[in-house]
C-alpha positions in Angstrom: 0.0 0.0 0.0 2.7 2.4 0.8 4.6 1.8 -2.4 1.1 2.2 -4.2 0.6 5.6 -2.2 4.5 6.8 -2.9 4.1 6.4 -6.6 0.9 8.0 -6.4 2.8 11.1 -5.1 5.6 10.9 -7.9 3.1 10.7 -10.7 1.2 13.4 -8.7 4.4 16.2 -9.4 5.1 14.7 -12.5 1.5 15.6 -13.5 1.6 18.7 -12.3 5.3 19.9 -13.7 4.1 18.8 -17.2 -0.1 20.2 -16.5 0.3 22.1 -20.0 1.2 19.2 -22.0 -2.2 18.1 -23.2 -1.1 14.9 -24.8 -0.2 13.3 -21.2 -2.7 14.3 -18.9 -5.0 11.6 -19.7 -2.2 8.5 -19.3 -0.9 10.2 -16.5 -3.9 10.5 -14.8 -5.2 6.8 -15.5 -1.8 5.7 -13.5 -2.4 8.1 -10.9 -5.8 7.0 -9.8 -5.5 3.8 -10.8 -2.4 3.6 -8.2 -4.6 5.4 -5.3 -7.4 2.7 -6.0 -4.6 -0.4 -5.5 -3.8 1.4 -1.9 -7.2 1.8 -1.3 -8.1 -1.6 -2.0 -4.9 -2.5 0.2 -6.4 -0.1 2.8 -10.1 -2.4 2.9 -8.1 -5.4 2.7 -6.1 -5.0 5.5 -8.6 -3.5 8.0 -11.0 -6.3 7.3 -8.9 -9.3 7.8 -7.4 -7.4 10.9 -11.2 -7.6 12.2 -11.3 -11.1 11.3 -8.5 -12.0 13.0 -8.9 -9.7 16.2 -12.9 -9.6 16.8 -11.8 -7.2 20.0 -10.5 -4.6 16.7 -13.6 -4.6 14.7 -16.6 -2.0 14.3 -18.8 -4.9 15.6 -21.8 -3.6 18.7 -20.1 0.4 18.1 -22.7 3.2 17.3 -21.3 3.2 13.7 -23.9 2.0 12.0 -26.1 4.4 13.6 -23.8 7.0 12.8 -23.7 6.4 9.3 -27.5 6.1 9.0 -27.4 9.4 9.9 -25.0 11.1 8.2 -27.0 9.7 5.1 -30.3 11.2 6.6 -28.3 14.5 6.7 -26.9 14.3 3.2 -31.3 13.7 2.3 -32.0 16.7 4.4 -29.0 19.0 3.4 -29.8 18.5 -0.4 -33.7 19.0 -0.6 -32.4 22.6 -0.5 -34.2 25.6 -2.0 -32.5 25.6 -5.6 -36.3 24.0 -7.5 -38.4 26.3 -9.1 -41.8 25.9 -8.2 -43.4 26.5 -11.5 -43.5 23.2 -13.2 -45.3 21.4 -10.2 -45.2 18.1 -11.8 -41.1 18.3 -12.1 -41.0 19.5 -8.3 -43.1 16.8 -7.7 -40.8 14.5 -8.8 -37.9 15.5 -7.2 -39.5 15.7 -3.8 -40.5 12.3 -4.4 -37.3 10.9 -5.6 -35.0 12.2 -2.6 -38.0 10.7 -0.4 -37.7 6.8 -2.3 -33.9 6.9 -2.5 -34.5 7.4 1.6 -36.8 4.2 1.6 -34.8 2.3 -0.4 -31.3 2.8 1.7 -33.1 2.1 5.2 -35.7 -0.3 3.5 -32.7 -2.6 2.7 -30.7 -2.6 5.9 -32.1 -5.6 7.1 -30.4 -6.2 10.4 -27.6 -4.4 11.8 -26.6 -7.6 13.9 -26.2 -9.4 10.8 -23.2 -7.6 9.8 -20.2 -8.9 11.8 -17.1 -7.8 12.1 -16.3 -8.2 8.6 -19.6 -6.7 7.6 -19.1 -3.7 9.8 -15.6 -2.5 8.1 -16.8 -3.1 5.0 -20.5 -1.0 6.0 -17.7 1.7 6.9 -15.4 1.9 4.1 -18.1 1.8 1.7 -20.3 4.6 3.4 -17.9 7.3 1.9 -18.1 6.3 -1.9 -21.8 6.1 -1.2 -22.2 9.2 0.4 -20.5 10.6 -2.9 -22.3 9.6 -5.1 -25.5 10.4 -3.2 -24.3 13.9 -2.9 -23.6 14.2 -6.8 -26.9 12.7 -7.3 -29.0 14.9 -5.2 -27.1 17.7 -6.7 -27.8 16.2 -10.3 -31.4 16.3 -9.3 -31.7 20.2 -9.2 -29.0 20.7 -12.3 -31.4 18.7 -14.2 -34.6 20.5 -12.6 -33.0 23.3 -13.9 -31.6 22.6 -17.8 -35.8 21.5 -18.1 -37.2 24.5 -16.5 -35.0 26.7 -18.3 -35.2 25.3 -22.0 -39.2 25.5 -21.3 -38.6 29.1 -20.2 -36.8 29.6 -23.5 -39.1 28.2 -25.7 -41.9 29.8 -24.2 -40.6 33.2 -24.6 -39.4 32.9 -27.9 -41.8 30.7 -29.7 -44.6 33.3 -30.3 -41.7 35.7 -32.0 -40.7 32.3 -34.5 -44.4 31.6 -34.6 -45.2 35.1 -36.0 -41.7 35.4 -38.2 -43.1 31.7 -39.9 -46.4 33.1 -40.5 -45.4 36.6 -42.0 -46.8 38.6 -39.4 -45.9 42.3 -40.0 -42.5 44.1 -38.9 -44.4 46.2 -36.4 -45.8 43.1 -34.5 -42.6 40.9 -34.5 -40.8 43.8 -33.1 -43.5 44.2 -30.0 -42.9 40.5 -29.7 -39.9 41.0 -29.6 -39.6 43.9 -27.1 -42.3 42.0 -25.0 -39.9 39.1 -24.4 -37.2 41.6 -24.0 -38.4 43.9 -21.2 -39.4 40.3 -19.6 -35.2 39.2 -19.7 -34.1 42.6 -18.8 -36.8 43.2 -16.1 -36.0 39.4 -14.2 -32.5 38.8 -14.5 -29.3 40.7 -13.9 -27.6 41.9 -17.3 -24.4 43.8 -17.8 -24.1 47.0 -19.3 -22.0 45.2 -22.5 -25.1 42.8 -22.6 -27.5 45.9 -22.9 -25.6 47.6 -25.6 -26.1 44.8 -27.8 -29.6 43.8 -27.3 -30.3 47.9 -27.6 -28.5 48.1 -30.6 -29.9 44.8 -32.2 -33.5 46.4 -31.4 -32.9 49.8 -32.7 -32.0 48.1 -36.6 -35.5 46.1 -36.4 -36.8 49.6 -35.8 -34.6 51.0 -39.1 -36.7 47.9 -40.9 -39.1 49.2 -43.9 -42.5 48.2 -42.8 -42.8 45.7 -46.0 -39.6 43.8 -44.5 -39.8 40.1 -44.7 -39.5 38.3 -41.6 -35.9 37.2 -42.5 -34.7 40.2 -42.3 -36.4 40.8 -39.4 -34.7 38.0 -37.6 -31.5 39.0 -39.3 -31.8 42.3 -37.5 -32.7 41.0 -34.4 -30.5 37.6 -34.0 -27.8 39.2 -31.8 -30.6 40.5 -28.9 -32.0 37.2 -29.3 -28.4 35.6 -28.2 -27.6 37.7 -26.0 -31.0 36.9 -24.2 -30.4 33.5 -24.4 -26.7 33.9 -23.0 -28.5 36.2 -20.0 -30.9 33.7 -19.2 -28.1 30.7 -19.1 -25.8 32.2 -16.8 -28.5 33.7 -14.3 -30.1 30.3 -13.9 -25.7 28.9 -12.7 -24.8 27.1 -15.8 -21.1 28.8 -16.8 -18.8 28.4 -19.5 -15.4 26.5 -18.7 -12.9 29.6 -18.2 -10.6 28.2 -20.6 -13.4 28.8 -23.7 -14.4 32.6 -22.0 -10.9 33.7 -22.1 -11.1 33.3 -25.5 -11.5 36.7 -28.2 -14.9 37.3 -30.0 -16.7 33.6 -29.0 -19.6 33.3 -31.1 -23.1 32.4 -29.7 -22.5 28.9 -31.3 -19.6 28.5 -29.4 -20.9 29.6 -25.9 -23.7 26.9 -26.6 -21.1 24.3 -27.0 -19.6 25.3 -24.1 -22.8 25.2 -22.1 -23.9 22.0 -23.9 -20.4 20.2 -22.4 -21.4 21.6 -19.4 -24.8 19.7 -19.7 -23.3 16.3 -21.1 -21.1 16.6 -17.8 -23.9 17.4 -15.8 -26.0 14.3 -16.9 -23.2 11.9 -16.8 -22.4 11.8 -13.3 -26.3 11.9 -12.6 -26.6 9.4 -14.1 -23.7 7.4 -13.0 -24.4 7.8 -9.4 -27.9 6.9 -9.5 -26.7 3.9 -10.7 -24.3 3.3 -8.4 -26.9 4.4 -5.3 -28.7 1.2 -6.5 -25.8 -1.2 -6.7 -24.3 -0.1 -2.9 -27.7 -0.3 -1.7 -28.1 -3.8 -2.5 -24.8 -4.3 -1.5 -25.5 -2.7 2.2 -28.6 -5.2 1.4 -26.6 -8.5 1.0 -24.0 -7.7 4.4 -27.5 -6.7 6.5 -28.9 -9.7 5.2 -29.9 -12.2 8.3 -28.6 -15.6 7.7 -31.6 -17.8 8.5 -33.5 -20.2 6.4 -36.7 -17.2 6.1 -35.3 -15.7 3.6 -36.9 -16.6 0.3 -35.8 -16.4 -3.5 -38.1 -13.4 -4.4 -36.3 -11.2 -1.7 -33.1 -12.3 -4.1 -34.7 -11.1 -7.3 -35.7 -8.1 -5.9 -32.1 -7.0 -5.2 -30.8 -8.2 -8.2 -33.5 -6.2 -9.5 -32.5 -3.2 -7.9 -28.2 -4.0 -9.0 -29.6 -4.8 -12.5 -31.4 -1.0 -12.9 -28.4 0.7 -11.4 -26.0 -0.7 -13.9 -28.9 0.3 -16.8 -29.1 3.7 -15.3 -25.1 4.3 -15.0 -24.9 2.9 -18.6 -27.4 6.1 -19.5 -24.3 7.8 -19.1 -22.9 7.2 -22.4 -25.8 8.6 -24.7 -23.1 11.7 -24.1 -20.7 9.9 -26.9 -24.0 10.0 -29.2 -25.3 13.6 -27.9 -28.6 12.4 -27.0 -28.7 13.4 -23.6 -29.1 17.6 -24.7 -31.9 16.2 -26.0 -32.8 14.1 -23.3 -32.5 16.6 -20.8 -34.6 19.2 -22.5 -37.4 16.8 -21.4 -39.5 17.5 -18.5 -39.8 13.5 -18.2 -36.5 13.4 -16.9 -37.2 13.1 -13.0 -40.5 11.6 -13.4 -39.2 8.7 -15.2 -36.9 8.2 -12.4 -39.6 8.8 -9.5 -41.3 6.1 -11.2 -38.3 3.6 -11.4 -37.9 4.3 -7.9 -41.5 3.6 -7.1 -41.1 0.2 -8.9 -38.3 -0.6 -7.1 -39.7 0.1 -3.9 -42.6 -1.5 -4.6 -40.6 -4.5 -5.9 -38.9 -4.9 -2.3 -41.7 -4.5 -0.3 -44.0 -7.4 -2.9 -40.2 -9.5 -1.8 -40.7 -9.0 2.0 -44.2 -10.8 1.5 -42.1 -14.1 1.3 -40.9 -13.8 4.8 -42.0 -16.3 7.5 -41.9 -14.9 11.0 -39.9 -16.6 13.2 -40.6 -16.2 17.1 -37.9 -15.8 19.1 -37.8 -17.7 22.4 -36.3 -15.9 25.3 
C-alpha cells in the first residue's frame, strides 16, 4: 500500500510539472488513480482481515452504524435545498418524491444491523464514503437537471410566439412588439451587464430601421444578436457557466458559448446518471451484508435486489448517450425526474412485494 501511495505522489508532481502538456494528462492521470485505487483496496483489505483476526479490533456492537444512517439522513436533508423552481409542479413533484424513495430504499434494505459482523461492519464503513459521494452528486444532479428543463421550457416559451409570428409573416411592427415584449421580460427578471444591454439595444434599434414591408428574415436578421444575448442572460442567471478556458477566449460566437454550455450539460448528466446507478448497486450491497442468515429468507427477496443491481447498472450505462449527444436532447425533457420517480417507485414497490415471502420466526427468550 505504501509503495502504491509513494508512486501516487511521484506521478502526482510529475502531472503537475508537465499540466500544459495536453497529450499526457489523460495517461498520467489513468496511473495516478489507478495507483490510489490499489492502496485503497490494500487499505479495505487489510482493516478487514485485521477484524477477522482480532474480533476485539472490529466495528462490531459500536454506534457506527447508527452513525452512518445518519449522516445519510443528513446528506437527504441538506440537499432538498431551496434551488427547485416551483413553477412546473409536476417536475417539483418528482424530485420531492425521488429524494423521499432513495431514503426508503437505503433504510428499506438494511435488514439487520446484527447481521453484519465484524467483517460486515468495516466493509459498512469503508463503503459509506463512496456512497455518500455519489448520493451527494446525485441529489445535486437532481436540481441541475430540474433546472436545464425548467430553463429550456422558459426559452421556448418566450421565444416561440416571436418564430411563430416570423413563420407566419406577421408584420415588422408586431414581430418587433414581440420582440420587445420578451425583451423587457429578460431585462426586467435577470441581472444583465451593461456590455449585454448595448447589444440587445443596438440589435432592437436596426429592427426599428426595418421598412415596414420587410420580410420576416430580415427581421430576424436584425434581431439575432438581442435574441443571443437573451439566451446567454438567461443561461448564466439560472448557474450554468462556460469552462474559463473557452471565456478567455477573443470574439466567442453564440454557437460556441452553446457548446460550451452543452459540455457543461453532457457533464452534468453523466455523473447523474452514474451515481444513480451506483446508489442502487451499494444499496443492494448494504442489502446483502444486512442480510440475516436464517433459512426465512426466500428467493423473491433475491430477485428483488438483483433487481434493484440490475437497474443501477442500466441507469449508469445512461451515461454514455453523451458519446451519441442524445442526452441535450434528453435533458430538454421534462420527463427526466419523473421517469426516475417512477423507477424508484417500482423498485420500492418491488422490495416491499419480496418482504411478503418472509416467514416470522418467534424468538424464544
Amino acid at each position: 500500500m505504501v509503495s502504491r501511495l509513494v508512486l501516487a505522489c511521484q506521478y502526482g508532481m510529475t502531472l503537475y510539472f508537465t499540466w500544459h502538456y495536453c497529450k499526457t494528462r489523460a495517461p498520467l492521470l489513468i496511473i495516478l488513480f489507478s495507483l490510489l485505487a490499489a492502496a485503497a483496496v490494500f487499505l479495505v483489505g487489510i482493516n478487514v482481515v485485521v477484524a477477522a483476526v482480532w474480533p476485539a479490533l472490529s466495528l462490531e456492537k459500536t454506534h457506527l452504524v447508527e452513525r452512518m444512517t445518519c449522516l445519510t439522513l443528513i446528506i437527504h436533508d441538506r440537499e432538498a435545498g431551496p434551488r427547485f423552481f416551483p413553477q412546473d409542479i409536476g417536475i417539483l413533484i418528482s424530485s420531492v418524491l425521488i429524494i423521499y424513495l432513495t431514503y426508503q430504499l437505503y433504510f428499506d434494505n438494511i435488514s439487520s444491523v446484527e447481521a453484519l459482523g465484524p467483517i460486515g461492519q468495516h466493509l459498512w464503513a469503508m463503503l459509506h464514503f463512496p456512497f455518500h459521494v455519489c448520493l451527494c452528486l446525485m441529489m445535486e444532479g437532481i436540481n441541475q437537471i430540474f433546472i436545464w428543463a425548467y430553463l429550456w421550457a422558459g426559452i421556448s416559451q418566450l421565444f416561440n410566439p416571436l418564430m411563430s409570428g416570423i413563420n407566419s409573416n406577421t408584420p415588422v411592427d408586431e414581430l418587433r412588439d414581440m420582440l420587445g415584449e420578451a425583451l423587457d421580460d429578460v431585462l426586467n427578471r435577470f441581472t444583465t451587464y451593461m456590455d449585454q444591454f448595448y447589444t440587445i439595444e443596438s440589435a432592437y434599434n436596426a429592427t426599428i430601421a426595418l421598412p415596414p414591408n420587410a420580410t420576416g428574415t430580415e427581421f430576424i436578421e436584425k434581431a439575432w444578436p438581442a435574441i443571443m444575448e437573451t439566451v446567454t442572460i438567461i443561461v448564466h442567471n439560472f448557474g450554468w457557466k462556460i469552462p474559463k478556458e473557452v471565456a478567455a477566449k477573443a470574439n466567442l460566437t453564440f454557437q460556441e458559448v452553446t457548446d460550451a454550455v452543452m459540455k457543461v450539460f453532457d457533464l452534468t448528466f453523466g455523473y447523474f446518471c452514474i451515481c444513480t446507478g451506483l446508489f442502487l448497486i451499494f444499496t443492494t450491497v448494504f442489502a446483502i451484508l444486512s442480510l440475516p442468515r436464517d433459512p426465512h429468507h426466500f428467493r423473491m427477496r433475491r430477485v428483488s435486489t438483483g433487481t434493484i443491481a440490475l437497474v443501477g447498472l442500466g441507469l449508469a450505462l445512461l451515461s454514455l448517450m453523451n458519446i451519441s449527444g442524445k442526452s441535450q436532447a434528453v435533458g430538454q425533457s421534462p420527463w427526466v425526474l419523473p421517469a426516475l420517480a417512477l423507477i424508484m417507485l417500482f423498485l420500492l414497490a418491488l422490495h416491499h412485494f419480496a418482504q411478503g415471502g418472509y416467514i416470522a420466526s418467534i424468538r424464544h427468550h
